[in-house]
N, C-alpha and C positions, 0 to 999 in steps of 0.2 A: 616363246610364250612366257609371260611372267610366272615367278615363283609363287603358286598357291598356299598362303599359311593356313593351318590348322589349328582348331583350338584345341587345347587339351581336354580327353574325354573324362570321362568320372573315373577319378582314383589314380590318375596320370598328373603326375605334376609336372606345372610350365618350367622349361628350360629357361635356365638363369645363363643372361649373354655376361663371358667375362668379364671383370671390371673393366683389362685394357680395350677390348672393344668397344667400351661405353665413354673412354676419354679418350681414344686418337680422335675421334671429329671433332673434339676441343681445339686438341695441341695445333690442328691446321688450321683452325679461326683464331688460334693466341694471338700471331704477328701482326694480322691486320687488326684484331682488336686491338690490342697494343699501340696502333701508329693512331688507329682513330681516336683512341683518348689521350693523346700525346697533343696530337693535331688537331685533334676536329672539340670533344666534349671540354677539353682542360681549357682550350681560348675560348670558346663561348662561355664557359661560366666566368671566368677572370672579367671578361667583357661587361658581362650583364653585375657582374660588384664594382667595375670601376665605372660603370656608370651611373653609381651611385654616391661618386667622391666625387669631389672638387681638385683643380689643380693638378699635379703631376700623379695623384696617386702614390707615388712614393717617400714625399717630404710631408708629413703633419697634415694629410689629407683630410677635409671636414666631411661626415657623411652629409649629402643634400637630397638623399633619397630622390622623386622623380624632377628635382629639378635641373637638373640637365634637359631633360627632355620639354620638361616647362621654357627654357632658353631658347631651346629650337624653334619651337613653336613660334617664338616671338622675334624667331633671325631672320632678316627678310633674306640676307646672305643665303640660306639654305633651303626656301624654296626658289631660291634663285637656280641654286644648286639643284633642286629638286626638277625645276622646270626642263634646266639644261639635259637631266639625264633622262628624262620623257622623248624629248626633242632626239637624242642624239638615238637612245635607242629605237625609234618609231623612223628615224632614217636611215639605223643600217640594216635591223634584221629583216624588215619585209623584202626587202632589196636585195640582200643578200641574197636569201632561199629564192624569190625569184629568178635572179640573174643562174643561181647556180644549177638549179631546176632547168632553165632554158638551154644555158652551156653543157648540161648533164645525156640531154634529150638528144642535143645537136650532133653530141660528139658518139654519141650511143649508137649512130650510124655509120655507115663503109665511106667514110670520107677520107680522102689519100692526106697522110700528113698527120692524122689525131694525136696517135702517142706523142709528137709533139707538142701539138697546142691541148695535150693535157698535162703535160708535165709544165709548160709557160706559163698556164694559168694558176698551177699547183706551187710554183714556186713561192711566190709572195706569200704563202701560209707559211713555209716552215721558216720566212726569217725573223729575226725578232722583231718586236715591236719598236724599239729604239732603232733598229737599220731601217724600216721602215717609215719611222719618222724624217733622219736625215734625206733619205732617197726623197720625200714627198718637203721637204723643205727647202731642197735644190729646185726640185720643178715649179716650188710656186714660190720661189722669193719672189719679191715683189721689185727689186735692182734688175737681177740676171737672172731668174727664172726662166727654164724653157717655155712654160707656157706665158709670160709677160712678153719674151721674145717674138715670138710668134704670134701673140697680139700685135707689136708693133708691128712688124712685117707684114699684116695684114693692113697696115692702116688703123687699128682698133686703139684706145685708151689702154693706155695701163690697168691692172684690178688691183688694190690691196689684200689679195688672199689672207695672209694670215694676221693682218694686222688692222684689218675691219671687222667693226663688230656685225655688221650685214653679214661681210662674206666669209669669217673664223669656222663660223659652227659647219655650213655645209662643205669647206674645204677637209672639214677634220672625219667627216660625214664619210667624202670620197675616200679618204686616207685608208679609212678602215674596211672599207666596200673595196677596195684593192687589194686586200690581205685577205678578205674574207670568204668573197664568192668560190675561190677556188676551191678552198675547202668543203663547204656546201655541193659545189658539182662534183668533187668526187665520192661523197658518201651519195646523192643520189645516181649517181653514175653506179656504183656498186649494189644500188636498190634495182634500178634497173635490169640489171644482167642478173637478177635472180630472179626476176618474173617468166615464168614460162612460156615460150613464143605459140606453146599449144593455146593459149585464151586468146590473143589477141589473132592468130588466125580462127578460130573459132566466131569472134567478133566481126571479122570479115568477112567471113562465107555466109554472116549474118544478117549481112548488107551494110555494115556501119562504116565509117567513115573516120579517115584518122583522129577528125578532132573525136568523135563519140567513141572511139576507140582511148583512148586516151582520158577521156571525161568517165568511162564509166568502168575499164579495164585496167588502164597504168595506175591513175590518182589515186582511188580505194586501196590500189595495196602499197601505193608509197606513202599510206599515212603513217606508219610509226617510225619512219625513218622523215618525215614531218616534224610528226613531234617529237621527236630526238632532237632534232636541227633548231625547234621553236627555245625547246628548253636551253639547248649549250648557248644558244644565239642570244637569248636575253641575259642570261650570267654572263658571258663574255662580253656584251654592251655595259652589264653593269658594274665589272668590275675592272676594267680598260682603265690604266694608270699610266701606261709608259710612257707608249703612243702620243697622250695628250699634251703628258708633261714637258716633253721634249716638243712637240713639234710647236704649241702655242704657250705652255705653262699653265694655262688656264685660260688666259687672256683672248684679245684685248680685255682690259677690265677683270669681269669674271663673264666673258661671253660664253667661252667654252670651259668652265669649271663644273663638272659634274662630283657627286655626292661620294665618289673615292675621294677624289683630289678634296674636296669639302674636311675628310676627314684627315687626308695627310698632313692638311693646313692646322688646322686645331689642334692637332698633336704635337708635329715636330714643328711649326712654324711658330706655334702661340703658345707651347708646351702645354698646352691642357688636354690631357690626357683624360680626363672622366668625360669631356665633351664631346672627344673624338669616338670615345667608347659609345656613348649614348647616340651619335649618329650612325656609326658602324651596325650598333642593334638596330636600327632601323632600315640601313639597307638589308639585314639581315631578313627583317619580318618580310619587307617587298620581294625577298627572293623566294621567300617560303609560300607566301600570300599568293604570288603568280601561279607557282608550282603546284600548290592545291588547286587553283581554279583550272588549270591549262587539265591537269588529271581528274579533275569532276568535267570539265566538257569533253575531255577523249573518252571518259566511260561514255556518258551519255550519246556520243557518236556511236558507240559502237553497240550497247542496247538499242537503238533506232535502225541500227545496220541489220 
């Protein structure tokens, strides 16, 4: 049972807790205070002043107050860039948590072989995104590609996977949807196995049926491991630099240049660093902006729940 506090009666004075029990709960919040103003408050403010100069920020910077962000506005470059990163994110994450959800479900049953093809499917998460590029650059050259091959041998036309602007975005699309699902299946795979098999037979002796079993027993308690998966899955779309860079550069064109690469390029390609600043705050605001509304509709789920 918890500890009942008292208040002090009349003429009883409250007990004073030591100083040092009043700063060790500090001393264990120092170090990650510490990294987060290191890493997290020190770069966002630096950000939000150099995107208020001109130029490198470091040689004879002029202040231009919001016009950097006036620039953008007017770059057709960057809602190009903006387009790309709508498109690229709206093709892997639903995709993702779907497929992963499906492989999570599949594998959550007495099938001979699973720790296998959960470890095969799990692979492609932990390697980097640059191995992951080269692996998905061999299969879709567009010379000697496995899958060009195998078109041929089929009789089919060659594709320019990576070097069409048709077909860059959705090859870069699969690239990541390869690395991605697995991960997605095994955090719902561990949602899973913590749901108690007393509901969902209860659900049966109830007369339900696996899909209403499923629709009204699995889904409702796999929504915060949902929205776990919605939040990492959009910041990991949006902040995808490797991957891209290696496998197409950006290109053809700017077909697959998303709003990183937008800022890699303004910074070290064109050394304008107040420019790159002023887009980076603005992927900054879309992560923030998502993150409040994804957390005002999961309240509102759950007041209706």
């Amino acid at each position: 049972m918890p500890e009942e506090r008292t208040r002090p009666g009349p003429g009883q004075r409250a007990r004073r807790v030591p100083l040092r029990r009043q700063i060790v709960p500090y001393a264990f919040l120092l170090p990650s205070g510490i990294l987060f103003l290191l890493f997290g408050l020190i770069p966002i403010g630096a950000a939000l002043v150099f995107s208020t100069l001109s130029g490198s920020v470091t040689i004879d910077p002029d202040f231009v107050g919001v016009g950097n962000y006036a620039r953008l506005v007017s770059d057709p470059l960057f809602w190009e860039a903006l387009r790309n990163t709508g498109v690229f994110t709206l093709g892997t994450v639903p995709v993702a948590m779907a497929g992963g959800l499906f492989l999570a479900v599949l594998l959550n049953r007495p099938l001979p072989g699973r720790a296998v093809f959960r470890t095969l499917l799990f692979a492609p998460m932990v390697a980097s995104g640059v191995g992951v590029a080269v692996i998905m650059s061999w299969i879709f050259n567009g010379d000697y590609g496995v899958v060009n091959n195998a078109l041929s041998a089929a009789g089919a036309s060659r594709v320019p996977w990576l070097t069409s602007t048709t077909w860059a975005m959705p090859t870069v699309v699969l690239a990541v949807l390869w690395s991605r699902v697995g991960f997605c299946m095994v955090l719902y795979l561990a949602a899973l196995q913590n749901i108690p098999e007393s509901l969902r037979e209860a659900a049966q002796l109830d007369g339900a049926g696996p899909w209403r079993r499923f629709r009204s027993v699995t889904w409702p308690l796999l929504a915060p491991t949902t929205f776990f998966l919605l939040i990492v899955n959009v910041v990991f779309s949006l902040q995808v630099f490797d991957l891209l860079f290696v496998l197409t550069g950006g290109g053809p064109g700017f077909a697959t240049t998303v709003l990183i690469q937008f800022v890699y390029r303004a910074a070290f390609a064109q050394g304008n660093m107040g420019y790159a600043s002023a887009a980076g705050v603005v992927l900054a605001l879309i992560l923030v902006l998502f993150t409040l509304l994804r957390f005002r509709a999961s309240r509102k789920t759950e007041d209706v729940a």
